[in-house]
N, C-alpha and C positions, 0 to 999 in steps of 0.2 A: 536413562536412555541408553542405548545399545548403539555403543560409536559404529560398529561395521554398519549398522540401518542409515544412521545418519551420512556416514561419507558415500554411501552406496547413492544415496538421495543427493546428493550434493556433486558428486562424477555425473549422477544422468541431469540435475539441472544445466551444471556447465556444459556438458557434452552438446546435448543439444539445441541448446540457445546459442551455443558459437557456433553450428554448423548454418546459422542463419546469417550469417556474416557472407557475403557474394552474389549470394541469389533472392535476395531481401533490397528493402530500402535501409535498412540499420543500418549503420555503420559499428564500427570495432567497438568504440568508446562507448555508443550505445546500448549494445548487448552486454560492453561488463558494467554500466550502470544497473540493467536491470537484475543482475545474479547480486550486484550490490545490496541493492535493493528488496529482493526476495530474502536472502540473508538478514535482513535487519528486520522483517516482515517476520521469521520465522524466532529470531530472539524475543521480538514483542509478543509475539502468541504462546511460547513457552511460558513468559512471565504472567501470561493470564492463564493457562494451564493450569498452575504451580498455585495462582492463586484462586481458582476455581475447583480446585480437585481434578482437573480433566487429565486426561494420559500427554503426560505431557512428550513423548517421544513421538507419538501417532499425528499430535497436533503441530508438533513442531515440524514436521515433513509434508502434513497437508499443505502450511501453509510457508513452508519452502519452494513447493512447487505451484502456489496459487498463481502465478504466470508465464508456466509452460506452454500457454497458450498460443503463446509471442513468435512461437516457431514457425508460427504459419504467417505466409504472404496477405497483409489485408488491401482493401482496397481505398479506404479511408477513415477516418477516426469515426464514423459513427457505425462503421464494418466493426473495428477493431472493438466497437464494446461486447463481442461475441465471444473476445477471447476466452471467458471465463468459463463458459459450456464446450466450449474446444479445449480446453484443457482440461476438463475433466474428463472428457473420452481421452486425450492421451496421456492421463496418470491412471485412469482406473486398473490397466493391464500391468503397469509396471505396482502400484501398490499390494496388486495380487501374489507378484514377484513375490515380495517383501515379504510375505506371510500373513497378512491381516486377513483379519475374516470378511464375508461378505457386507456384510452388516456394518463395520466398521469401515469396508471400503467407499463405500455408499455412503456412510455420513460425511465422510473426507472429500468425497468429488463433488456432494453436493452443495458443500462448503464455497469448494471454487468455481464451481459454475455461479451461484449465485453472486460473487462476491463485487462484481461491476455494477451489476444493475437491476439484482435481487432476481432474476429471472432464470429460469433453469428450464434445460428440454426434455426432461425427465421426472420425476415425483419422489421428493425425500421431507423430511420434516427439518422444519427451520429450529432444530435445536441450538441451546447457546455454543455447544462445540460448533456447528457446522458456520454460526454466526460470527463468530469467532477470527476467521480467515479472513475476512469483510473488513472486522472491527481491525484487526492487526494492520492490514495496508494501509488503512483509512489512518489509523496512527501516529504510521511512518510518515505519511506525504504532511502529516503536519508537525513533523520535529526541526530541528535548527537548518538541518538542508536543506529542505526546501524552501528555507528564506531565501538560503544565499539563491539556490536557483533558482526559486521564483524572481528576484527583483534582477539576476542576469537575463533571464525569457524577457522580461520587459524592458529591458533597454535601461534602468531604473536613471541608472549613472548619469544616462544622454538627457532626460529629460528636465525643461526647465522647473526652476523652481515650484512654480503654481503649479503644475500639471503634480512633481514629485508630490505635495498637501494633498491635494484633490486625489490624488493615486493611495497616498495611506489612511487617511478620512474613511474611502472607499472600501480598502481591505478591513479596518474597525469595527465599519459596520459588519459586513458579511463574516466578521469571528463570532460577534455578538451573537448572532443570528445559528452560526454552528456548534458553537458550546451548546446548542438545546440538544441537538441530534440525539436521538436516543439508540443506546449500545446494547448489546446483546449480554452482558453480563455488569457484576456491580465493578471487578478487575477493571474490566475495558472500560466505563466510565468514568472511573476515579483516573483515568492513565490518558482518557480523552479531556478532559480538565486541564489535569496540567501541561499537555501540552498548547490546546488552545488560552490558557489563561499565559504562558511564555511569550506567545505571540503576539497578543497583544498588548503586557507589559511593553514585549520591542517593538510594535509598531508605533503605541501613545507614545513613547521616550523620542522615536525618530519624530512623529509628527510636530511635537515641543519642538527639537531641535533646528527642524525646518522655516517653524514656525518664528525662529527667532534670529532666521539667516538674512534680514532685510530690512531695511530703515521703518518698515511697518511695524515692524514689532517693539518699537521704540515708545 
């Protein structure tokens, strides 16, 4: 990979997700979760690159910026699943910066456009690069952070004991249920595996452990 592309890519992601900071509902900590978060979106797409044969500097920068989207004001979370075709109109001009060809630019926006809700306002083929940006986010939201933050969003800590069972029983299930998802390449599925087989190793360990916090379990 060509460091100057990559840090070029990395100034205009932070550049302009912090300029959403005032005239947004984010807040500070918010916007640098999500550049966190694209960052780790963009390590995992490389490693499926690398093991896909794909380019792995082109793919690593699609999906660096697969939530450039974010720059814009939504007006509520089912507005916000747009971001993904807004962000490909505002990486298509800046990828062009960069040097790629047309064709290449194209595969890359329409990576991020699809990558929320499989939908795009344009016409590109669902190749496994372009699937790829999808499979990568989808990833991250399932690796050890978003444990912890998942069970901070819910209160986890507050909650009594039965609701806590009744709360990890619940997440169990629905891991069960997305280990099937199917991935755009064999990289992203062996890498979707083990992440969702992590999770629920830790959630059946807490559920035990919960399970065994009360004269019931005696």
């Amino acid at each position: 990979m060509r460091q100057e592309i990559i840090q070029r890519a990395a100034d205009f992601l932070q550049t302009e997700l912090r300029k959403t900071v005032g005239f947004t509902d984010r807040t500070e900590r918010m916007v640098e979760y999500r550049i966190e978060h694209s960052f780790r979106v963009a390590k995992i797409a490389r490693e499926i690159a690398k093991g896909e044969g794909f380019d792995e500097e082109r793919m690593y920068v699609a999906a660096l910026l697969h939530d450039i989207g974010y720059t814009v004001q939504y007006e509520s979370a089912e507005d916000a699943s747009r971001h993904g075709r807004v962000g490909a109109e505002i990486a298509r001009p800046f990828f062009k910066e960069l040097g790629y060809t047309d064709a290449e630019v194209e595969e890359m926006c329409y990576g991020i456009a699809i990558h929320v809700d499989d939908t795009s306002d344009f016409s590109g083929e669902r190749t496994p690069f372009a699937l790829t940006v999808g499979d990568a986010d989808n990833i991250d939201r399932f690796d050890a952070y978003r444990i912890y933050e998942g069970l901070e969003f819910m209160k986890f800590s507050e909650m009594p004991l039965a609701e806590q069972i009744a709360f990890t029983d619940k997440r169990i299930s629905k891991l069960k249920q997305f280990r099937e998802y199917p991935y755009g390449t064999k990289t992203a599925d062996k890498m979707w595996h083990e992440k969702v087989d992590f999770q629920l190793e830790y959630f059946n360990r807490l559920k035990n452990q919960l399970e065994s916090s009360s004269i019931a379990s005696v």
